[in-house]
matplotlib code that plots the C-alpha trace (Angstrom):
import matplotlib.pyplot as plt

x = [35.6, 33.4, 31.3, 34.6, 35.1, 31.4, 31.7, 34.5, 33.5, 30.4, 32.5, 33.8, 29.9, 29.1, 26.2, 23.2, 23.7, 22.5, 25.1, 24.6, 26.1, 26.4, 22.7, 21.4, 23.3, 22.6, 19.5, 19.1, 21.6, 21.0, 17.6, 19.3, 19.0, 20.7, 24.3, 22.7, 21.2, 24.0, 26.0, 23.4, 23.3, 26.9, 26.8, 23.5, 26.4, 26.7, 28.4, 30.1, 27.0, 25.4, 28.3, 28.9, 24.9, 25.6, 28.7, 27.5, 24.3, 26.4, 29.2, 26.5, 24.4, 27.8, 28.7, 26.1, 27.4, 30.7, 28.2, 25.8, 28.4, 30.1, 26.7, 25.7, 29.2, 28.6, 25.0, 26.3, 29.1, 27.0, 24.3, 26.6, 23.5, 22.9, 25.7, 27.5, 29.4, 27.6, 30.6, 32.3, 31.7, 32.7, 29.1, 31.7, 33.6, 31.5, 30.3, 30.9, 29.6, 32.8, 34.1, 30.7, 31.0, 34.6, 34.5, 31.8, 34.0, 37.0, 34.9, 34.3, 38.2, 38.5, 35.9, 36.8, 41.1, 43.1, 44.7, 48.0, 50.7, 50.0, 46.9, 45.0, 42.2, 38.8, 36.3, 34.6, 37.1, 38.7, 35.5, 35.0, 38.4, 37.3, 33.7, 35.9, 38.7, 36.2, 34.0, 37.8, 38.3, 35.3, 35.5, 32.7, 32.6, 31.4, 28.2, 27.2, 29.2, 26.5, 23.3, 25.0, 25.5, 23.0, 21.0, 18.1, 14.6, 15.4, 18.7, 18.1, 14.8, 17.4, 20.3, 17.0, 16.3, 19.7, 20.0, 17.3, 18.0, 21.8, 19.4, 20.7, 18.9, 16.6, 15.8, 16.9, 15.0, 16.5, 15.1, 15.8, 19.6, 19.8, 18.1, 20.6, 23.2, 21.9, 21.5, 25.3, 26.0, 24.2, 25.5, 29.0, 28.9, 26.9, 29.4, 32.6, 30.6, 29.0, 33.1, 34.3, 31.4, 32.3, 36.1, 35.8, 33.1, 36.0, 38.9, 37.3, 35.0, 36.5, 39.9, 41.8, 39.5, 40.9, 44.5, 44.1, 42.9, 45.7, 48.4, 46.7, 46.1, 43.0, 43.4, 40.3, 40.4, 44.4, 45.3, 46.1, 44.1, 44.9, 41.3, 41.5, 42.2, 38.5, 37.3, 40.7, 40.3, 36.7, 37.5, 39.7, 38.3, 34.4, 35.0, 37.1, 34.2, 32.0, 34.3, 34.4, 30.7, 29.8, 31.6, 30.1, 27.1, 28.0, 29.3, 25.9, 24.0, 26.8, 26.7, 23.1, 20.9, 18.1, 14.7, 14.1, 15.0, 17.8, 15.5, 14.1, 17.2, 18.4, 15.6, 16.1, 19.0, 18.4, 15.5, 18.1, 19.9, 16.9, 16.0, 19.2, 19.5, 15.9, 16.8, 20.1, 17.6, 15.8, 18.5, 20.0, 16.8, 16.8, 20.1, 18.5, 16.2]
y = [34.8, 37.2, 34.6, 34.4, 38.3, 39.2, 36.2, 37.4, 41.1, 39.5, 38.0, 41.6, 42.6, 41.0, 38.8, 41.1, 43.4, 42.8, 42.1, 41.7, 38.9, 35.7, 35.2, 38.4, 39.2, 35.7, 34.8, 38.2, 37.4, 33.9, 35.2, 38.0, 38.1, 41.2, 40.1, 37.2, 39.4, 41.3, 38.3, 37.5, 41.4, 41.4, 38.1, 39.2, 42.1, 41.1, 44.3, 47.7, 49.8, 47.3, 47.4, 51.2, 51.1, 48.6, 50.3, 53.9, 52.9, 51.2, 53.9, 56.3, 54.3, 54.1, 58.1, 59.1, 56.6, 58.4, 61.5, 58.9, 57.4, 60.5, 62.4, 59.3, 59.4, 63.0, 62.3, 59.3, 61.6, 64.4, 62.1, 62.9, 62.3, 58.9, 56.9, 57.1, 55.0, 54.1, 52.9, 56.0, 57.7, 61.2, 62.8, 64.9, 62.2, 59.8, 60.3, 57.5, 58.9, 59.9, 55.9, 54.5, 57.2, 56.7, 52.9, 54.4, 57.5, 54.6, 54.0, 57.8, 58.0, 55.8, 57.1, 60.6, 59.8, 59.9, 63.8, 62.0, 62.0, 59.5, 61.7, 59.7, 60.4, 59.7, 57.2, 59.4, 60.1, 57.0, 55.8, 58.7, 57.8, 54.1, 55.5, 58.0, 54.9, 52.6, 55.1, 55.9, 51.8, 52.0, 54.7, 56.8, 60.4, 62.9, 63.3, 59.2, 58.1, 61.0, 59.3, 55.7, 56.7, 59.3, 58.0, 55.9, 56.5, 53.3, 54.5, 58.2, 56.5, 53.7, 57.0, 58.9, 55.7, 55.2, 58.9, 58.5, 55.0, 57.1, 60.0, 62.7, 66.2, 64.4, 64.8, 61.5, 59.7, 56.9, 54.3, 56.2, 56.1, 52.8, 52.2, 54.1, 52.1, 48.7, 50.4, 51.1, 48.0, 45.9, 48.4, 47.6, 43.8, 44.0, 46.0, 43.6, 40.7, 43.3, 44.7, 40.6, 40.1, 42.8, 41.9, 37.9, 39.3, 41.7, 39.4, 36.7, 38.0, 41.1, 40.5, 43.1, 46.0, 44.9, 45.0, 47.8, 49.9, 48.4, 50.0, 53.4, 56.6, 58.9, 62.9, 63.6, 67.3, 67.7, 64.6, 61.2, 57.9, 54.4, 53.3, 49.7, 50.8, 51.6, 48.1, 46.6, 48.7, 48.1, 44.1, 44.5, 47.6, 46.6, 43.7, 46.0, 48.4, 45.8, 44.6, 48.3, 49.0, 45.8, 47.2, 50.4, 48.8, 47.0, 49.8, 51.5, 48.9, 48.4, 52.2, 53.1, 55.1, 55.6, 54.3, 51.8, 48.1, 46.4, 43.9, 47.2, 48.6, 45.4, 45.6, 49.1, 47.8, 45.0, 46.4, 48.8, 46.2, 44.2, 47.6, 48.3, 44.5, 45.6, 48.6, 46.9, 43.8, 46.7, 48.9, 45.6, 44.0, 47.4, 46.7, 43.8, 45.7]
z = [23.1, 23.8, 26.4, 28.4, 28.4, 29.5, 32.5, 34.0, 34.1, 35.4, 38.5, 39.6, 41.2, 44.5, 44.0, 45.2, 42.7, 39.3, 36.1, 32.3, 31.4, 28.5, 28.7, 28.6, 25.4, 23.6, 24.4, 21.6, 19.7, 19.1, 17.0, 15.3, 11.8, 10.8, 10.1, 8.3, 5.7, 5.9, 4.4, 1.8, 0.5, 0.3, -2.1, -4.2, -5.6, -9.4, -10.7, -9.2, -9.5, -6.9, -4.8, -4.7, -3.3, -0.6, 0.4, 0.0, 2.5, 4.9, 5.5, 5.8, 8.7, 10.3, 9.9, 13.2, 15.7, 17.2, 17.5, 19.3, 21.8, 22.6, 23.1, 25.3, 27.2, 28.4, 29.3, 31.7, 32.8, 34.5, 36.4, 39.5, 41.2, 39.8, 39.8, 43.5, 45.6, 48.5, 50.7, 50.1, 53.2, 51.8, 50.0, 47.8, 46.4, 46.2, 42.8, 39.8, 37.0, 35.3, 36.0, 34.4, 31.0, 30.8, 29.2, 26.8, 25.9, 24.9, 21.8, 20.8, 20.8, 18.6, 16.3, 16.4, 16.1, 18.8, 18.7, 20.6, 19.0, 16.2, 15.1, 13.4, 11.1, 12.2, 11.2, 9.0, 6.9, 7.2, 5.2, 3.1, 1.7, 0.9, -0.7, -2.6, -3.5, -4.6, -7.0, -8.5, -8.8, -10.7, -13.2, -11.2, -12.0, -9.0, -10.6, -11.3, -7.8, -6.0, -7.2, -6.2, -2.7, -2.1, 1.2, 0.7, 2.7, 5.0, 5.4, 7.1, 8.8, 10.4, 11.2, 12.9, 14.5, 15.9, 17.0, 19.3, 20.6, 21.8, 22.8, 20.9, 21.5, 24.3, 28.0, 29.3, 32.2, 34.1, 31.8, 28.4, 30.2, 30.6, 27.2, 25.7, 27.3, 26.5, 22.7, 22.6, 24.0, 20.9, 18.2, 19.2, 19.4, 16.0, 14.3, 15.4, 13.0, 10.8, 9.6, 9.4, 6.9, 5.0, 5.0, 4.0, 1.5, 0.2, 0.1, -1.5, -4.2, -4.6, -4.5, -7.4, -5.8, -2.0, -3.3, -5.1, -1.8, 0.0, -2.1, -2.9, -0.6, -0.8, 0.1, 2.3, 3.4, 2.2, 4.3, 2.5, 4.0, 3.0, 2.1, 3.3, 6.8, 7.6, 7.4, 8.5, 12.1, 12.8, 12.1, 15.3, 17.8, 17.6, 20.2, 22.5, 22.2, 22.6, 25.7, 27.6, 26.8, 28.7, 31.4, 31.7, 31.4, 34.5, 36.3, 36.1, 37.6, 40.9, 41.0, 40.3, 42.9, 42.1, 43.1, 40.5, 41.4, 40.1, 37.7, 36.6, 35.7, 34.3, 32.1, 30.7, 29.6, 27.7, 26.2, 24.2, 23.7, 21.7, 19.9, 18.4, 17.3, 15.9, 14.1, 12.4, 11.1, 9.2, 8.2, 6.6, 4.9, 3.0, 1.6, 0.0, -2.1]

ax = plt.figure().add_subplot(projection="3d")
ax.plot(x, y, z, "-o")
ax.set_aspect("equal")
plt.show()
């Protein structure tokens, strides 16, 4: 599916200007490992202690990237300089950086709930509730369910590692830019396999804990969560992420200005791209420990 989504965004750029497309993406993720190991942590779980470790690392990797793509988002957004039109005759209006952040904001949205309407909670404490619903599955008091999920070495060295692939408190050249969207691009993509795992690993070895956090609510900060709905989302908004990142990604490269050649810029790019699958591997051979 998402081979058919990334060909036809491809088909929208005229044929002289660079696009990421099916091959780009593949020809990384067809050597990935990451989710792999991913799968094989997940099954190595014998007993809840094991499982609160897993879970407790992995909620907190996840809990720096809405901060990540939000900071990237506004970084994108203000290179008025950067990203312009070139057939817009008008030098005033002719600035596209807002149109190029805009399909990486759609993700931050998500991430830090929608305050529409419908309100809903963020990410974070959409997964805070299913940390805290799980230790309470288990019997955990505060003090026992603290030293399960307290963040491991590899875990804050893969969070710094990811802060800096988004460029968080950095001065961002052209090429950390691009790296920075190519890195976004790759955590997204990543994460729409990474939440399925976790799911079919949840229904179908831990079945009385899944129904359990399906019929229960969790008060995070005075406001009840269901605890299931965490993974449930992210098993369903990672691939539009995924979808609108690829786009922006796109976007940059019709509307860039710079000096640099298009390969160049390509190449920025996917280099991101290759060091977020990189820093996932890592962060999930450490879960294997």
């Amino acid at each position: 599916m998402i081979t058919a989504d990334i060909q036809t965004t491809s088909s929208n750029y005229s044929r002289d200007i660079e696009v990421i497309g099916s091959l780009d993406v593949y020809s990384v993720l067809n050597s990935h490992v990451g989710n792999q190991t991913f799968f094989e942590a997940l099954n190595k779980i014998r007993d809840g202690d094991r499982l609160m470790r897993v879970l407790g690392q992995y909620i907190q990797f996840n809990s720096i990237f809405a901060s990540g793509t939000a900071n990237l988002a506004g970084e994108v957004g203000v290179r008025q300089d950067l990203f312009r039109d070139e057939a817009e005759e008008v030098e005033g209006i002719a600035d596209r950086s807002i149109e190029v952040a805009a399909d990486i904001f759609f993700a931050a949205i998500d991430e830090f709930g929608d305050r529409g309407p419908l309100h809903r909670g963020t990410h974070r404490s959409l997964a805070q509730a299913t940390l805290k619903a799980v230790g309470c599955y288990f019997g955990y008091t505060p003090s026992v369910l603290n030293v399960l999920v307290r963040p491991s070495a590899s875990t804050l060295t893969a969070m710094r590692k990811v802060c800096s692939g988004y460029g968080v408190n950095q001065s961002l050249s052209e090429s950390k830019l691009f790296f920075a969207l190519g890195f976004h691009m790759a955590s997204e993509v990543l994460a729409n396999e990474e939440f399925r795992i976790l799911d079919s690993y949840l229904e179908q070895k831990q079945a009385d804990l899944v129904a359990h956090l399906k019929k229960t609510k969790v008060l995070i900060d005075g406001v009840g969560y269901p605890p299931y709905l965490w993974i449930h989302t992210h098993t369903i908004v990672e691939a539009t992420h995924f979808d609108k990142a690829l786009v922006s990604a796109n976007h940059a490269l019709r509307y860039y200005t710079g000096e640099q050649c298009q390969r160049n810029v390509k190449q920025w790019i996917v280099e991101g791209f290759k060091e977020f699958a990189a820093v996932q591997a890592d962060f999930m051979e450490a879960l294997m420990d």
